[in-house]
C-alpha positions as CSV (number, residue, x, y, z in Angstrom):
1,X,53.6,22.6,-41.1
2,X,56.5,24.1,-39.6
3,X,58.4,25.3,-42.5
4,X,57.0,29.0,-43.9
5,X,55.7,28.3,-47.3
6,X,57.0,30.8,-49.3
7,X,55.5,30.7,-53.0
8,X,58.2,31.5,-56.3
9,X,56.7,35.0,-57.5
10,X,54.9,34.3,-60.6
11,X,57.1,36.4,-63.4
12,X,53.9,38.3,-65.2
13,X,52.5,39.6,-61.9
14,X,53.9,43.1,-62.8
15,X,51.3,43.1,-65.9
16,X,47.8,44.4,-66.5
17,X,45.3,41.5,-65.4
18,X,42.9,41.4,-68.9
19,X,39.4,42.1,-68.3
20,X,38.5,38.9,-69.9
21,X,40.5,36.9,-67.4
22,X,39.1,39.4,-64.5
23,X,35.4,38.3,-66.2
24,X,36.3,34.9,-66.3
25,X,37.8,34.9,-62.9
26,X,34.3,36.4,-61.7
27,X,32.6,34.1,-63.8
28,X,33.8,31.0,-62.1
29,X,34.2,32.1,-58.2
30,X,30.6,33.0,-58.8
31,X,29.1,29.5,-60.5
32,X,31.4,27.1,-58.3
33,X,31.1,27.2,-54.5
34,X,34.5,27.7,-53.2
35,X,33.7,25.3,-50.1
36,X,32.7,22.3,-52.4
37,X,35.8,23.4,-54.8
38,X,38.2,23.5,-51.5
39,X,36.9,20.0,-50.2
40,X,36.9,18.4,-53.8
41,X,40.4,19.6,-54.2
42,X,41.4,17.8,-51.0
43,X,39.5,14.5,-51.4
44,X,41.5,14.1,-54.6
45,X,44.7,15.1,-53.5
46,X,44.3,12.6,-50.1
47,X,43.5,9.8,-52.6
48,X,46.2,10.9,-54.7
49,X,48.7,10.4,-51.9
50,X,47.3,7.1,-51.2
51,X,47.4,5.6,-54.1
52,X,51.3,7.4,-55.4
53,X,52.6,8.3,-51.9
54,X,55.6,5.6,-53.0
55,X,56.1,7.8,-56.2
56,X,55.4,11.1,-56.1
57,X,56.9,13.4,-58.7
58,X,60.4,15.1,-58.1
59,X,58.5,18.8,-58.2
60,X,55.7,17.5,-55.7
61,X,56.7,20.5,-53.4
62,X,55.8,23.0,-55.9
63,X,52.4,21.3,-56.2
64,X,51.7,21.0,-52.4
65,X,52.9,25.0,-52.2
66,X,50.9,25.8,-55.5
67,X,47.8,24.1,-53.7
68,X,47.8,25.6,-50.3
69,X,47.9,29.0,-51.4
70,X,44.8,28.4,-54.0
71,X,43.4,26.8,-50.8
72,X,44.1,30.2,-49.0
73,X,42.5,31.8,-51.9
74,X,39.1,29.6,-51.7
75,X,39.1,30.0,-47.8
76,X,38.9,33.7,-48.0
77,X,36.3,33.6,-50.8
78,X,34.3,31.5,-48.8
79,X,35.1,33.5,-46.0
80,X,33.9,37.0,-47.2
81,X,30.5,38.5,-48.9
82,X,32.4,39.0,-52.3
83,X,30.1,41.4,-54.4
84,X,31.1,41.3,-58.2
């Protein structure tokens, strides 16, 4: 990939994070393995292409940039000894 992926800020980052979303958010990184979630993810999106690659949406960027950086996210979750 040659071109920098640069993600559109999401407008509601300058608010509090609930604790019910931070629980939840715990909740689910620590019930689903991130390596199964990041290979699932994938395997769908490769049969995905295979089957629509002649039409793909117009906003298909925004979903390939919207998915690598939630595969960044599951790689470094994988990656470290998270303690919650």
């Amino acid at each position: 990939m040659d071109e920098v992926i640069k993600p559109q800020l999401n407008a509601s980052i300058d608010i509090e994070i609930s604790d019910t979303i931070l629980t939840e958010f715990k909740v689910f990184i620590t019930t689903v393995p991130a390596k199964r979630l990041n290979r699932n993810l994938r395997k769908m999106l490769a049969d995905y292409l295979f089957y629509n690659m002649d039409a793909l949406p117009i906003d298909f960027k925004d979903l390939l940039t919207d998915l690598y950086w939630l595969h960044e996210l599951l790689d470094e979750i994988e990656g470290s000894d998270v303690a919650f």
